[in-house]
C-alpha positions in Angstrom: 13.2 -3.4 -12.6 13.7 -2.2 -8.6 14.9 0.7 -8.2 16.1 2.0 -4.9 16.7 5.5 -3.6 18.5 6.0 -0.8 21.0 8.0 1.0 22.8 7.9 4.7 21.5 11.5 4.9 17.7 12.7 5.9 16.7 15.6 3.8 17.8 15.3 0.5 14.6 14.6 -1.5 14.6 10.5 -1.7 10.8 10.7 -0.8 9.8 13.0 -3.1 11.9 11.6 -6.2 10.9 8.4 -5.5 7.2 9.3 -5.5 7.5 11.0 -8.5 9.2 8.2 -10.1 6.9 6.1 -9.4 4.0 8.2 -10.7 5.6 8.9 -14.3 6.3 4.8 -14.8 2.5 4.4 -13.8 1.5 7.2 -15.7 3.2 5.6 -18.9 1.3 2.5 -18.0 3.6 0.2 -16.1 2.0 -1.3 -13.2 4.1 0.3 -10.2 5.1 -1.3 -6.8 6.3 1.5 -4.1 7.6 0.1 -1.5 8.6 2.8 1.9 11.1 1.3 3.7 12.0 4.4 5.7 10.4 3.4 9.4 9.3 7.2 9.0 6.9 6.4 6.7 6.2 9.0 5.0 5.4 8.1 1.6 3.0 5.7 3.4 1.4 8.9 5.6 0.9 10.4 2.3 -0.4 7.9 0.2 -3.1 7.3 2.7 -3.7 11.1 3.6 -4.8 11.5 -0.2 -8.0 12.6 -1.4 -7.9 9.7 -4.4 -6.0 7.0 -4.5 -2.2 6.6 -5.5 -1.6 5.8 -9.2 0.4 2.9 -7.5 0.4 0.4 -4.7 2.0 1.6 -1.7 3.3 -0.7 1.3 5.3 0.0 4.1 7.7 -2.5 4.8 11.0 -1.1 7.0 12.4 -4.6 7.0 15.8 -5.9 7.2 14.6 -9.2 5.4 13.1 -6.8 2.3 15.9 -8.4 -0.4 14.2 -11.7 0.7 10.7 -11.0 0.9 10.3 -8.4 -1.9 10.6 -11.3 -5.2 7.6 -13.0 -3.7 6.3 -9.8 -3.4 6.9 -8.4 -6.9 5.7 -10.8 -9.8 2.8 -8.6 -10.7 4.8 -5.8 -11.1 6.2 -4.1 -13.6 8.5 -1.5 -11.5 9.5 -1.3 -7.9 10.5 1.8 -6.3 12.1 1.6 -2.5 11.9 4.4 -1.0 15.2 3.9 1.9 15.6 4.9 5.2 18.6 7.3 5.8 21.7 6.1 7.5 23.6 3.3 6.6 22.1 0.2 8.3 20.8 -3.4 8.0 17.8 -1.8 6.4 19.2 0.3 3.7 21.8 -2.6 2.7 19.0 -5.3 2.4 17.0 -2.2 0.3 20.6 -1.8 -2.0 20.8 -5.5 -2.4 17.1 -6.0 -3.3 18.0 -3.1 -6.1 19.0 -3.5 -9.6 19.5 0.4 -9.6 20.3 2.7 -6.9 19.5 6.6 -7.1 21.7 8.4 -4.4 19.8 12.3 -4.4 22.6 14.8 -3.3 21.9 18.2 -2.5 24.0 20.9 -3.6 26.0 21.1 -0.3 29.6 19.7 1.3 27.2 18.0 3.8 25.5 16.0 1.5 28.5 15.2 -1.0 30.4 13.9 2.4 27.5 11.9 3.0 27.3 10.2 0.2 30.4 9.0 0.4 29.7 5.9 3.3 
């Protein structure tokens, strides 16, 4: 299973529930692939700015070519979580195609519902 979170919008919490997504499917055992393909990299900055290690692997890879190079990536794992860049672009489409789920976080605002909506 890949699951993707993403949203054209900066802000709304895609880091932070994909982190924690991946955590409870390793925590119940599943061997997790995160991948951060935001080219902030912050889910990268934190999983290597942690006192122990992730309960998951953690690459960075911001790439358009990520729905290509993610299956030979992936066979070991059990779940992948993409962690998307915001704004719609060549990276967030190859991210939504490499997806068999997307999660689009919204925060409770016009802002974010409008969005959404691209």
């Amino acid at each position: 299973m890949i699951i993707g979170v993403l949203n054209q919008k900066g802000g709304v919490g895609k880091t932070t529930i994909a982190i924690n997504l991946a955590a409870v499917d390793a925590r119940s055992g599943q061997r997790v692939l995160f991948i951060d393909a935001d080219p902030q990299g912050s889910a990268l900055a934190w999983s290597t700015a942690r006192e122990a290690d992730p309960l998951f692997t953690v690459v960075g890879m911001a790439k358009p070519t990520l729905h290509r190079e993610l299956p030979h990536m992936s066979g070991d794992y059990d779940v992948v979580i993409i962690d998307g860049a915001p704004r719609v672009s060549e990276l967030a489409r190859s991210a939504i195609m490499a997806s068999d789920l997307v999660i689009i976080p919204v925060q409770p605002s016009p802002y974010d519902v409008w969005a959404t909506t691209a």
